[in-house]
C-alpha positions, 0 to 999 in steps of 0.5 A: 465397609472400610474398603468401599470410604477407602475406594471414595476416597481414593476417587475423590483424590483421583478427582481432584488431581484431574480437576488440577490439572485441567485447571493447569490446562485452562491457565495456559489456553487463556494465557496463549490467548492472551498472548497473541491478542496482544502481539499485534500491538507489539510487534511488526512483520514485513513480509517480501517475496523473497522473504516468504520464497527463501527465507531473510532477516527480519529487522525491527522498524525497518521496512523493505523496499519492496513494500515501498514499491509496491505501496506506491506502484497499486496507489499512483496508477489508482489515483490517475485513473478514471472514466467518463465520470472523471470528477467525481471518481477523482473525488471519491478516491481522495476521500477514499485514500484520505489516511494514505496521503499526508497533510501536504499531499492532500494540498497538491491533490486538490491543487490537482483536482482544480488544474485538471478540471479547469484543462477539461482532463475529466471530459476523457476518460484516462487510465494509468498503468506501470510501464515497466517493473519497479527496479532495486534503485527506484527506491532511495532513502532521503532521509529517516523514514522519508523515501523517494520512488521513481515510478514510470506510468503509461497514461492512456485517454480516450474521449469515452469509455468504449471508446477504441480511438486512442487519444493520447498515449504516454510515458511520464516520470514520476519521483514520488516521495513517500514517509511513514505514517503512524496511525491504525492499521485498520484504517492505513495497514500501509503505514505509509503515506505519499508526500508530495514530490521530489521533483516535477513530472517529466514526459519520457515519450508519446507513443502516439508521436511519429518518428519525424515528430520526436526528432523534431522535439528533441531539435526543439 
């Protein structure tokens, strides 16, 4: 009778050793819980190519230029496209990127939206694209959190959508500036916001333009 309590008892201890210890386990599972749903809000990773492909530095509020490149080189090209619709798809993507454009570069865009419906650009449809990579120098830091991007679009019109008549064809500059811009990630993951630019747009070529004709230009 005496060894059966003694063989309860050492149960009981058994139990309430295993009971410890998946108490322990349960305090680290909510704890790495815990952790990583509150590491987003402390710290920030940006990731390049090269970074994932060879490994680099990682350093605090520094953001790369390759991030910046690849802001601008998916926004600008997106901005100044459109179709037959032009005027509305114009004014839909304003509100759509409403949190990756700064107050001033709001202003310009519907200072923007107003010039090109007032010289008809809306009645063709348009489609921008890069025209060549993006190099290490289009990138230039101008001030704290404050940048410029050299971008190069090949901006193409037709007077309709299925249209195969090319009507316009060319090679424009843009230096764009772009700033941090602090707000949720849910609605910028960027973190940056275009601002304006630098400088006016310059027409680098027309592709459409006979050789007699750019000669004659340049004379010009």
């Amino acid at each position: 009778m005496f060894n059966y309590w003694k063989k309860i008892d050492n149960l009981n201890h058994i139990n309430r050793l295993l009971l410890a210890f998946v108490s322990v386990l349960l305090m680290i599972v909510l704890g790495l819980i815990v952790t990583l749903a509150t590491s987003p809000k402390r710290y920030e990773f940006w990731l390049t190519p090269n970074m994932a492909a060879n490994g680099g530095l990682i350093s605090e509020g520094e953001i790369p230029n390759q991030y910046i490149q690849g802001f601008v080189a998916n926004l600008l090209p997106t901005i100044n496209t459109w179709s037959k619709a032009g005027k509305k798809e114009f004014e839909s993507n304003l509100a759509g990127f409403h949190y990756y454009f700064s107050p001033r570069h709001r202003a310009l865009m519907e200072k923007t939206l107003t010039a090109y419906q007032d010289a008809q650009l809306f009645n063709r449809t348009q489609v921008a694209s890069l025209y060549r990579f993006m190099e290490p120098d289009d990138v230039k830091a101008i001030g704290n959190n404050i940048w410029e991007v050299h971008v190069v679009l090949r901006i193409t019109q037709r007077l309709t959508d299925d249209s195969p008549m090319i009507i316009a064809d060319k090679v424009v500059d843009y230096h764009v500036r772009v700033v941090r811009h602090n707000l949720s990630h849910l609605q910028n993951p960027f973190q940056l916001a275009l601002d304006g630019y630098t400088q006016p747009e310059q027409l680098v070529k027309d592709l459409l333009a006979t050789p007699l004709e750019v000669k004659n230009n340049e004379t010009v």
